[in-house]
C-alpha positions in Angstrom: -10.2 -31.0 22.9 -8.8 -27.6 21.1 -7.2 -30.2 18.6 -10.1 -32.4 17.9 -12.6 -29.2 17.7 -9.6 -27.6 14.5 -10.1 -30.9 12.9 -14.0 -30.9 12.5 -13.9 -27.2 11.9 -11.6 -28.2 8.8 -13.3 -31.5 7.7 -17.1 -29.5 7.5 -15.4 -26.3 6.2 -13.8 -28.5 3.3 -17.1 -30.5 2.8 -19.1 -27.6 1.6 -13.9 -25.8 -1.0 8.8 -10.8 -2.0 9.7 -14.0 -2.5 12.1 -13.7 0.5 14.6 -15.7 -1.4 17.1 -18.1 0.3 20.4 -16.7 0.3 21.9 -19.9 -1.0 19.6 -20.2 -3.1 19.6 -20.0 -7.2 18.3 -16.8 -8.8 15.4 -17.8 -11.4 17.1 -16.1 -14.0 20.2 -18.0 -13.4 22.4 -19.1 -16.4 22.7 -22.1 -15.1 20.4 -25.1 -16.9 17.7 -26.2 -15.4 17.7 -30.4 -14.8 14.5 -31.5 -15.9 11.7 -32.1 -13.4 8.0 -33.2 -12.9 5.4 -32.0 -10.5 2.2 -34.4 -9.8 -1.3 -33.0 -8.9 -4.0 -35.4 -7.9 -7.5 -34.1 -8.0 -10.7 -35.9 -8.0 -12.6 -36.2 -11.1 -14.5 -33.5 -13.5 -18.0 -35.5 -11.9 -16.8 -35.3 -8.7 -15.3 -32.0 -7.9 -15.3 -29.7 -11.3 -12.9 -27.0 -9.9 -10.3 -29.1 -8.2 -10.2 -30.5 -11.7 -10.0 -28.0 -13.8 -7.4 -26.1 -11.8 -5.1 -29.0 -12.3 -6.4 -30.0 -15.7 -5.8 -25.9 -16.7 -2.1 -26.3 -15.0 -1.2 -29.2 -17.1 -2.1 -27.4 -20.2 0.2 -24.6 -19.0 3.3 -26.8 -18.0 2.9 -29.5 -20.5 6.4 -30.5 -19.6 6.2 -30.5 -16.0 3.0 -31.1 -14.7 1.3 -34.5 -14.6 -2.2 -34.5 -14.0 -4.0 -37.6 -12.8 -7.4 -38.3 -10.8 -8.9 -40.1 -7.9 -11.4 -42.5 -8.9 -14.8 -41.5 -8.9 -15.9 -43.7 -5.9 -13.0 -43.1 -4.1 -14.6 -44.7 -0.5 -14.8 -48.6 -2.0 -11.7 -47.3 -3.9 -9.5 -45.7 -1.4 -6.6 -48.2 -2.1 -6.3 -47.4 -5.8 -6.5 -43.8 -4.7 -3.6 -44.5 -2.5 -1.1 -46.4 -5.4 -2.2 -43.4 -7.9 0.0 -41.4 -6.0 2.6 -43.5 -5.0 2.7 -44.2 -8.8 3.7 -40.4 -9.4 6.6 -41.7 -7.4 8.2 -44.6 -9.7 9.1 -41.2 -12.0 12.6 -40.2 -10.9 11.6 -36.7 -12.4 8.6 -36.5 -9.7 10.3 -33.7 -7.8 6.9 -32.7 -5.9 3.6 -34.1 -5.3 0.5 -32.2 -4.6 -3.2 -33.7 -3.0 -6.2 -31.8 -3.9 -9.5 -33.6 -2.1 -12.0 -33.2 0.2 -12.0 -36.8 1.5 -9.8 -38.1 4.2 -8.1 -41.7 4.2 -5.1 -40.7 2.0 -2.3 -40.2 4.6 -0.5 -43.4 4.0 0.5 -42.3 0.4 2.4 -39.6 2.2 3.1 -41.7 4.8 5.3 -44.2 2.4 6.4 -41.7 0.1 8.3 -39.7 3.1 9.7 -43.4 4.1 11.1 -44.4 0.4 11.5 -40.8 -1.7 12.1 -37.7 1.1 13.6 -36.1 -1.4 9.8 -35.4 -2.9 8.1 -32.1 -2.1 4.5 -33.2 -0.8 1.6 -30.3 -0.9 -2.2 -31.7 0.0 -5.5 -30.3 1.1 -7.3 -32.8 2.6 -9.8 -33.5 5.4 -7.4 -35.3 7.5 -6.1 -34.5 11.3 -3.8 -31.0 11.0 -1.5 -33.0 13.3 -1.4 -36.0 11.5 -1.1 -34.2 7.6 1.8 -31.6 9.8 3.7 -34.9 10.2 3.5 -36.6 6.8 2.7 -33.1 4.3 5.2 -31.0 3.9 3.1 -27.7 3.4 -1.2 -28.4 3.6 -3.7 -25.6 2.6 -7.6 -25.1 3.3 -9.7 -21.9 3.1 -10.6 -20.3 6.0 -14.6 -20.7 5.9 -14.8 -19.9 10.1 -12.6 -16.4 10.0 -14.9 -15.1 7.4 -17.5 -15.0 10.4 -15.3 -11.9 10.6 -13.9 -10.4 7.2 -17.6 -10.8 5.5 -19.2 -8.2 8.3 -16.0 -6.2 8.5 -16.2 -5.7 4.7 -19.9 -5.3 4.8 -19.9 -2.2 6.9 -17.3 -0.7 4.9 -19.2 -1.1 2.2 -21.7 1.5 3.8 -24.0 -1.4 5.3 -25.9 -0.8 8.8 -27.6 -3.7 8.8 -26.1 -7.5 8.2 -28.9 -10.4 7.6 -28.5 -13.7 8.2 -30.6 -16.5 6.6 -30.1 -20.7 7.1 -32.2 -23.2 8.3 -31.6 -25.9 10.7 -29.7 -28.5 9.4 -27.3 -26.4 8.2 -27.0 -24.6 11.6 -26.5 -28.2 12.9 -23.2 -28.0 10.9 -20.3 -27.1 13.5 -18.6 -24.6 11.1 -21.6 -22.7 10.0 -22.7 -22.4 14.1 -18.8 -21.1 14.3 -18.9 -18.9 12.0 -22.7 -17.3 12.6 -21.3 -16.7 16.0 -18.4 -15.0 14.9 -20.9 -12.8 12.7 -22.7 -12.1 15.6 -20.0 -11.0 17.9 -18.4 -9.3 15.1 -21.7 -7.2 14.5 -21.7 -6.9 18.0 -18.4 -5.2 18.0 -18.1 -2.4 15.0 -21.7 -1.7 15.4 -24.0 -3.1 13.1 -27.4 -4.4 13.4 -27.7 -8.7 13.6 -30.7 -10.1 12.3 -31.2 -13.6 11.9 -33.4 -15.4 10.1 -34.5 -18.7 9.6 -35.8 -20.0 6.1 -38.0 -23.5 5.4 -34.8 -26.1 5.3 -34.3 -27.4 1.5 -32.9 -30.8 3.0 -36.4 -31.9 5.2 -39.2 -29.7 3.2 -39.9 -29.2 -0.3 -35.9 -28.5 -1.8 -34.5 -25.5 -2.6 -38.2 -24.2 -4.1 -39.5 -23.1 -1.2 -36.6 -21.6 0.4 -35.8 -19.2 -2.4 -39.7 -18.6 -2.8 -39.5 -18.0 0.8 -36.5 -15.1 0.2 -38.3 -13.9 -3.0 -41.4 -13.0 -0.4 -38.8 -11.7 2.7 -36.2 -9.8 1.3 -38.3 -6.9 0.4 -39.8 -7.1 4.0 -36.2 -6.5 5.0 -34.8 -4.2 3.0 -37.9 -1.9 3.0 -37.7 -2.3 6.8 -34.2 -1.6 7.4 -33.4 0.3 4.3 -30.9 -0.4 1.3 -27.8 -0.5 3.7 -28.0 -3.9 4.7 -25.8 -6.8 3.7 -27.7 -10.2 2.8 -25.3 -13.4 3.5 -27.3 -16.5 2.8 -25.6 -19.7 3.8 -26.9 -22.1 1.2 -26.0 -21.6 -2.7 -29.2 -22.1 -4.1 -30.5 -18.8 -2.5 -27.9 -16.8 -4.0 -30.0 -16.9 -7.7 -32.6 -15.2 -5.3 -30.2 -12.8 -3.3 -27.8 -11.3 -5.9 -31.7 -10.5 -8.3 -32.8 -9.1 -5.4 -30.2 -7.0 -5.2 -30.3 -5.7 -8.6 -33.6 -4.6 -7.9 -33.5 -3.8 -4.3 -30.3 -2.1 -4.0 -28.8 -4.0 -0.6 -25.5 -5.1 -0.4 -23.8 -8.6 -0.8 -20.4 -8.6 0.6 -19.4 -12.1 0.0 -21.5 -15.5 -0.8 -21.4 -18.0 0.9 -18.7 -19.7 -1.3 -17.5 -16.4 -3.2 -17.0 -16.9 -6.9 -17.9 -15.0 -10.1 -19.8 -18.2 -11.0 -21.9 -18.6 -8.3 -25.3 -17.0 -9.1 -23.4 -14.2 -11.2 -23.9 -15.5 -14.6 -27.3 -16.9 -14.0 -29.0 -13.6 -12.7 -27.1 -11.2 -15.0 -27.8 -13.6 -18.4 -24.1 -13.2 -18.9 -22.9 -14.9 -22.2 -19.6 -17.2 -21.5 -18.1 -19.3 -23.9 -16.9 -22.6 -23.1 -13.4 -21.3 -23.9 -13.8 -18.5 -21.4 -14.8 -20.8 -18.5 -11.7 -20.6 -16.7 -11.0 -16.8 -17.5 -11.9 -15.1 -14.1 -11.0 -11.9 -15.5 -13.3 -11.7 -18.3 -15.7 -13.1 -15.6 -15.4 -10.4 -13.1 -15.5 -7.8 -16.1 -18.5 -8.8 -17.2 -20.5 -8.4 -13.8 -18.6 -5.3 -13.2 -19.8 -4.1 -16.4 -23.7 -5.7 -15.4 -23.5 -3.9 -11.9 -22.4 -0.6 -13.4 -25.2 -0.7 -15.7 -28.2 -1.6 -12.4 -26.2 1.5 -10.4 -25.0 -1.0 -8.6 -21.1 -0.1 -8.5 -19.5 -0.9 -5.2 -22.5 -2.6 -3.6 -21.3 -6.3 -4.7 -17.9 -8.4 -3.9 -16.5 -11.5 -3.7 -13.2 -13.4 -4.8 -11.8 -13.2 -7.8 -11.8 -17.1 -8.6 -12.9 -20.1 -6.1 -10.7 -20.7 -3.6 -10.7 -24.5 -5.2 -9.3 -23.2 -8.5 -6.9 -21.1 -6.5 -5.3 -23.6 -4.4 -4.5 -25.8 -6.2 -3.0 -23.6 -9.0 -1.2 -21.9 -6.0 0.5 -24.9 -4.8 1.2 -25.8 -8.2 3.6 -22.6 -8.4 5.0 -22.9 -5.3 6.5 -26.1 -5.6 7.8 -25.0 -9.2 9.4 -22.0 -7.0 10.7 -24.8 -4.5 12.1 -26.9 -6.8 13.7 -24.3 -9.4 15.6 -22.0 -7.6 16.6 -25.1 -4.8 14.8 -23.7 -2.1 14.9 -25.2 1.4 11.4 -25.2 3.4 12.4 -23.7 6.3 11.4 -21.1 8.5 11.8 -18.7 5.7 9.3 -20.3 3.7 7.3 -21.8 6.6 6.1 -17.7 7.7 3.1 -16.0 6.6 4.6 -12.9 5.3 6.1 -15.3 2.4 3.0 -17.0 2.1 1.1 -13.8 1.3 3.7 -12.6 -0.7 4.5 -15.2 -2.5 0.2 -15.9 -3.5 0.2 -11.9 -5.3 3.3 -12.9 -6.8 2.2 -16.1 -8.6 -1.3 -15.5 -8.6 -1.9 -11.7 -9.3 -4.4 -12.2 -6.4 -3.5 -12.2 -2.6 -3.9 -14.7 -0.1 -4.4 -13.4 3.5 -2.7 -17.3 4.9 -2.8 -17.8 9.0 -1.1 -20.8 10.2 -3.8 -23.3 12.1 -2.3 -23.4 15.3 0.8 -21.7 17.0 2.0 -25.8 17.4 1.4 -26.2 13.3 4.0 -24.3 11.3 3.0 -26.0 8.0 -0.6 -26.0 7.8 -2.4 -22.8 6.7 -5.7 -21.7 6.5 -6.8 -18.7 3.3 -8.8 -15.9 2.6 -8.7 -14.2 -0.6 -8.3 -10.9 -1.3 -11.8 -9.1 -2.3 -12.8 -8.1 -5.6 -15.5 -5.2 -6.0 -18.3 -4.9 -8.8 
């Protein structure tokens, strides 16, 4: 039962997104050549999922030599078979050194299945929706964020912030959803625990009433109820996107903290609210990003009242898995219970990423499947 209940935890999470060298190992700034090598990432397509794709579309651009970037096809359930053979094509390179799955869909497994049968040899990275025991067996290394833990980081973080009060809005239907329950309990107890005040509260559901209109009309009206009630220390945490356009204005104007969205990006709500002015070129630049709403927050006296991540966790995985294998495979590193530990694993994410993953492995029984959170950013 404890295994089935990880397994739909990760499938809904997923529905909604040092270097402790071996001793054997090479030294990257060996004189020795490297032998040319190729890393695969399969990601669905820009349609589909726009950040999976751009992370690997972005990492192709930066290792033109080694990465090869290809995509699922766009209706991948009547197509799962050609989904399957797209990676096993990687294969028929004899440079493919690693292969790496980025997809919220399950049904992929035999790829992995064959390729550990006919090429071994192949590092193999995924996050998918598939059993943890089953991807353990046939993955390598699998990641997913962590969407039920932040039931405890996101209060945690709020209170020391300054907040006294944490709110909680949904609606039904997406209370029906096991993670979101699992996680609004954990905010609960979590309140419970380092003393701040739990309110819940229940908007009109944009999936059986009128759409997102009359839920975000709905916080337009309540949040100032709220905040004027309980005062400016109180964090908001909406559990729908949509309401953030409503939450972070509101926040400008009522002074309350947010702590974390419910998917924590710069480019959720951010650029919208504050009118910021991206260019196409600067999509992908999370540190311009984050500047700018720093800059925005400074400016509403807002400094220190707003966080979040410092890129999707969707751009960030897959980047991150991206690195590690090049890490793997250039400096001939084993994965073995000096890799398979979290204090690499965090390590390892600043290292690459300039941005730290806190990794927990999803079971004491699963050495090789980890679940993320990413370090906070502040505004």
């Amino acid at each position: 039962m404890f295994k089935k209940s990880i397994s739909i935890l990760l499938a809904f999470a997923m529905m909604f997104g040092l270097v402790a060298c071996d001793s054997s190992s090479k030294e990257s700034g060996s004189d020795e050549k490297q032998e040319a090598y190729k890393i695969g990432i399969v990601t669905p397509t820009l349609s589909t999922s726009e950040d999976e794709f751009r992370a690997g579309d972005e990492m192709a651009k930066a290792y033109p030599d080694i990465v090869k970037h290809v995509t699922l096809p766009e209706n991948f359930n009547a197509e799962l078979e050609t989904g399957i053979s797209q990676i096993l094509s990687l294969a028929d390179d004899p440079e493919m050194k690693a292969i790496i799955v980025n997809s919220g869909q399950t049904g992929l497994l035999p790829a992995f299945e064959k390729l550990k049968a006919e090429r071994p040899e192949i590092i193999t990275m995924a996050t998918m929706l598939d059993e943890p025991e089953l991807m353990s067996k046939y993955v390598d290394i699998s990641f997913s964020t962590d969407w039920v833990r932040r039931g405890v980081t996101i209060p945690t973080k709020a209170k020391e912030m300054g907040a006294k009060t944490f709110i909680h809005y949904s609606f039904p239907t997406h209370m029906a959803k096991e993670v979101v329950a699992a996680r609004r309990d954990a905010m609960k107890k979590t309140c419970e625990e380092i003393g701040l005040e739990y309110v819940e509260i229940t908007t009109p559901d944009p999936q059986t009433g009128d759409g997102p209109a009359a839920m975000q009309q709905f916080l337009r009206e309540d949040i100032p109820r709220q905040i004027e009630k309980y005062g400016a220390d109180t964090n908001i945490f909406g559990t729908n996107c949509p309401m953030y356009d409503v939450i972070i204005d509101e926040a400008l104007k009522q002074k309350f903290i947010v702590a974390e969205q419910c998917c924590p990006t710069p480019t959720q709500a951010y650029p919208t609210v504050m009118n910021l002015e991206i260019e196409e070129a600067d999509l992908g630049d999370y540190d311009k990003i984050n500047e700018m709403i720093r800059e925005k927050a400074a400016a509403a006296d807002m400094t220190g009242r707003l966080s979040g991540w410092a890129m999707p966790s969707q751009i960030y995985v897959p980047k991150f898995e991206i690195e590690l294998a090049k890490y793997l495979i250039e400096n001939d590193v084993k994965i073995d219970e000096k890799i398979l530990n979290k204090e690499f694993m965090d390590d390892f994410s600043e290292k690459s990423m300039g941005t730290r993953a806190d990794m927990q492995q999803v079971s004491s029984g699963i050495d090789n499947y980890y679940t993320l959170i990413l370090e906070s950013i502040y505004y």
